[in-house]
C-alpha positions as CSV (number, residue, x, y, z in Angstrom):
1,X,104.7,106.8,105.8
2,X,104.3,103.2,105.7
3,X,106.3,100.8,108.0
4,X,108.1,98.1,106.9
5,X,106.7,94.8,107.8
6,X,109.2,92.6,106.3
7,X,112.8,92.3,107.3
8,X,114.8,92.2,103.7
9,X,118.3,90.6,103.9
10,X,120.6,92.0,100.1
11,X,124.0,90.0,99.4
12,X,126.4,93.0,99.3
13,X,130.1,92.7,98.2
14,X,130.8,92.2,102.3
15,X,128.5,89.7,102.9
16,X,124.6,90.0,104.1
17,X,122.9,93.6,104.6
18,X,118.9,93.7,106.0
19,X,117.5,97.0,104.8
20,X,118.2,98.8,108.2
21,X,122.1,98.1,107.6
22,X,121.8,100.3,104.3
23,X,121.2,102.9,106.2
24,X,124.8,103.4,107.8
25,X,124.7,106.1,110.3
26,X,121.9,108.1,108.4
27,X,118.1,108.8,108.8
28,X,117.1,108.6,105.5
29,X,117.7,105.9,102.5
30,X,117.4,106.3,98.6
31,X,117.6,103.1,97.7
32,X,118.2,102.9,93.6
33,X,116.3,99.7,92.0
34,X,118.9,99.0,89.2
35,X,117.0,97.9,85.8
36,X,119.3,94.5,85.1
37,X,119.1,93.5,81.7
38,X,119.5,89.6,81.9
39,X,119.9,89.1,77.9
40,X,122.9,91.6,78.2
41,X,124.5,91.0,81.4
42,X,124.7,94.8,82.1
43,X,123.1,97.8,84.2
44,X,120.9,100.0,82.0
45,X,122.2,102.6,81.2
46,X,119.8,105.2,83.6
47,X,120.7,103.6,86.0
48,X,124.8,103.8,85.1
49,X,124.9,107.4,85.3
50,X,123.4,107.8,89.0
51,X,126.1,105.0,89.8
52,X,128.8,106.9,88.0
53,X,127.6,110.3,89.4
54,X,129.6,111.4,92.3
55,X,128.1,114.4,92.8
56,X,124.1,112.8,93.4
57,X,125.6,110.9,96.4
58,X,127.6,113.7,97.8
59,X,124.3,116.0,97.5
60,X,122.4,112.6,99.1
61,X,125.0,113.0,102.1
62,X,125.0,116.6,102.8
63,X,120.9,115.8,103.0
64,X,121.8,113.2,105.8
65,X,120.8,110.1,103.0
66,X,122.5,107.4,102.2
67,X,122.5,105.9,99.0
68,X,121.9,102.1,98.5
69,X,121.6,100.4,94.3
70,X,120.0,97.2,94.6
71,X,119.5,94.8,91.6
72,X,117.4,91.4,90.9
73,X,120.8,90.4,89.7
74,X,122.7,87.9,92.3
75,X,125.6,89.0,93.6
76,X,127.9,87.2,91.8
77,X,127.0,88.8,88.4
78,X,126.8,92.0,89.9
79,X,130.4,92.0,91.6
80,X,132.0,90.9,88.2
81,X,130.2,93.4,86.4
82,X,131.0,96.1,89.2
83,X,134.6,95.4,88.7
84,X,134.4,95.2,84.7
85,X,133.3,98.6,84.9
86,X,135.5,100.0,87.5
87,X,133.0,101.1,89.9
88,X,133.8,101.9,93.7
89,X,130.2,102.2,94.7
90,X,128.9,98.4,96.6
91,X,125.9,96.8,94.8
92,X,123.4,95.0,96.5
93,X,121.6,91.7,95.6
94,X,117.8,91.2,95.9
95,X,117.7,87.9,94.3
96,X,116.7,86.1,97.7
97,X,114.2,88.8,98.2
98,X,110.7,89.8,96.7
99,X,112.3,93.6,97.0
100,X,111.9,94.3,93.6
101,X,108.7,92.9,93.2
102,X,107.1,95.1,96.3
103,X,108.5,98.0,95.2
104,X,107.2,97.7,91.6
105,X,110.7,97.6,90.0
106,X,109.9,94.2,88.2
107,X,107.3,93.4,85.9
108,X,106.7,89.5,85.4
109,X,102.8,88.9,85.0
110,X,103.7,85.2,85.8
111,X,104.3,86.1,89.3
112,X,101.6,88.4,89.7
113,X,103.6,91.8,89.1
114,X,102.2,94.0,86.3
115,X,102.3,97.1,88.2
116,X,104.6,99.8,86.9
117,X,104.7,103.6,87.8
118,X,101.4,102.9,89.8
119,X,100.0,101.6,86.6
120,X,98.8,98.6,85.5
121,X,100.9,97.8,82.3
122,X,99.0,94.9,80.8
123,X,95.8,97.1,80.2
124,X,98.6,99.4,78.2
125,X,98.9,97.1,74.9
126,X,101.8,97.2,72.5
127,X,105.3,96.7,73.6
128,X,103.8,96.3,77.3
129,X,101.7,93.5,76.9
130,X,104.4,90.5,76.7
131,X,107.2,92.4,78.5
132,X,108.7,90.8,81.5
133,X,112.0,92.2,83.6
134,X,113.1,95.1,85.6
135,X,112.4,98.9,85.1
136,X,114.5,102.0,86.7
137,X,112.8,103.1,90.3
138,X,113.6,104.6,93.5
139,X,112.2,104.5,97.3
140,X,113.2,106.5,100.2
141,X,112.7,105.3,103.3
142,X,113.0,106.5,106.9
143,X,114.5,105.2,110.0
144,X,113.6,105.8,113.9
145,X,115.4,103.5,115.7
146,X,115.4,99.6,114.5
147,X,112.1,100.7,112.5
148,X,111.8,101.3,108.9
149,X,109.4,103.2,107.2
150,X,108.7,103.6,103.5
151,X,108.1,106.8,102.2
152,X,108.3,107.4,98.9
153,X,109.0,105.9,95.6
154,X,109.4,107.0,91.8
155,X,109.5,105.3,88.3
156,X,109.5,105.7,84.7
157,X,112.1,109.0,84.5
158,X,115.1,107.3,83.1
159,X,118.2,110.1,83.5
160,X,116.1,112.4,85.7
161,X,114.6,110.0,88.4
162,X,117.7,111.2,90.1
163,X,117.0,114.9,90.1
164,X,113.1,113.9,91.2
165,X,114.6,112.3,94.3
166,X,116.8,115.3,95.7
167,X,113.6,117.6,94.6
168,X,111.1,115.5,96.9
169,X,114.3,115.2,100.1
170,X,114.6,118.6,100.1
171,X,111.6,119.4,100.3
172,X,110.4,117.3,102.6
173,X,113.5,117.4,104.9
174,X,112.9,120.3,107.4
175,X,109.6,118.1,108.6
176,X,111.7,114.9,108.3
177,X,114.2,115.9,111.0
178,X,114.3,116.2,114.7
179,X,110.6,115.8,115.5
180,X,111.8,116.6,119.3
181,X,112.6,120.1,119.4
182,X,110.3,121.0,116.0
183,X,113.3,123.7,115.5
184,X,112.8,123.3,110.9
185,X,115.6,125.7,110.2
186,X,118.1,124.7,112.3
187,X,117.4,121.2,110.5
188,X,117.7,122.8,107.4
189,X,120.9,124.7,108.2
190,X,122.7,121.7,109.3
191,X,122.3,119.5,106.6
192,X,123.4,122.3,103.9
193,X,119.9,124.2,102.6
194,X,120.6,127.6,103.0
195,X,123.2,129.2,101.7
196,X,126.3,126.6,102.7
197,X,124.2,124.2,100.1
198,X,126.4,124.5,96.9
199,X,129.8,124.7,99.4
200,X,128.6,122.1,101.2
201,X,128.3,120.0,98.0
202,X,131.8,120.3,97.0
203,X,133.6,119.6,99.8
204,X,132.1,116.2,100.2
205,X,132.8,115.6,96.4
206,X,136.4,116.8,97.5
207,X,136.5,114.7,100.3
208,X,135.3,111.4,98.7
């Protein structure tokens, strides 16, 4: 794990969030970094489904994640097109921010940023070699106490970056959780592994 050095402040749809507010009352944070298509004014479509999907944030939850999508977009096109589309789930703004550029969600060689999925993309050629905007990712990060930590992060899988997130939190969850009493299964248990996991699932679909 890598701890976070800088304090990132998001516009959210009820004013300013840092990063350690995204995490609500949770340990852990998949934070989504929404591909914003300037030229259309609209979320790509990837990106869409996992904000549509209520059943990825209520399998996030039982995991003890919460679940944060953050755009390059400010917050004032991202609120209109939230509404336009009906969606219940906040947005958060990075536009004040060099989020998306540290987190390799952005490609804009005139900045610097020509890293994508841990490659360089202007030694690619083709399309790659004058493209400039944002890309689908996602990072998970940690919390213990008013620290952050960053963990993990994964690009370049369109509809299934969401399905490569729950595979890596649970399996990395049991050694995640209470470091104090080193009890794995019990961790496991609570959060909805074992046998409770599907069950689990669809009561907090229910409930939300």
């Amino acid at each position: 794990m890598v701890k976070m050095r800088d304090d990132y402040v998001f516009d959210g749809p009820n004013g300013v969030a840092a990063l350690l507010d995204l995490f609500a009352n949770q340990s852990r944070l998949v934070v989504h970094h929404i591909a914003w298509s300037e030229q259309r004014e609209e979320v790509g479509s990837p990106c869409s489904g996992l904000i549509e999907s209520r059943e990825y944030g209520a399998q996030l939850d039982v995991m003890g994640c919460a679940l944060a999508f953050v755009s390059r977009a400010p917050i004032g096109r991202l609120e209109a097109y939230r509404q336009r589309m009906e969606w219940c789930v906040p947005l958060y703004s990075s536009a004040r921010t060099t989020f998306h550029y540290d987190f390799g969600a952005t490609v804009d060689p005139s900045r610097g940023a020509t890293t994508y999925n841990y490659r360089d993309v202007t030694r690619l050629g083709g399309l790659w070699s004058g493209f400039t905007g944002d890309l689908p990712g996602a990072s998970v990060f940690r919390r213990e106490g008013g620290e952050v930590y960053h963990h993990y992060s994964a690009y370049a899988r369109g509809w299934r970056l969401g399905e490569q997130v729950l595979q890596f939190v649970d399996r990395r969850l049991p050694r995640l959780r209470d470091e104090s009493t080193g009890d794995e299964r019990s961790d496991a248990r609570e959060h909805g592994l074992g046998e409770s996991w599907t069950s689990r699932v669809e009561s907090a679909m229910i409930a939300g």
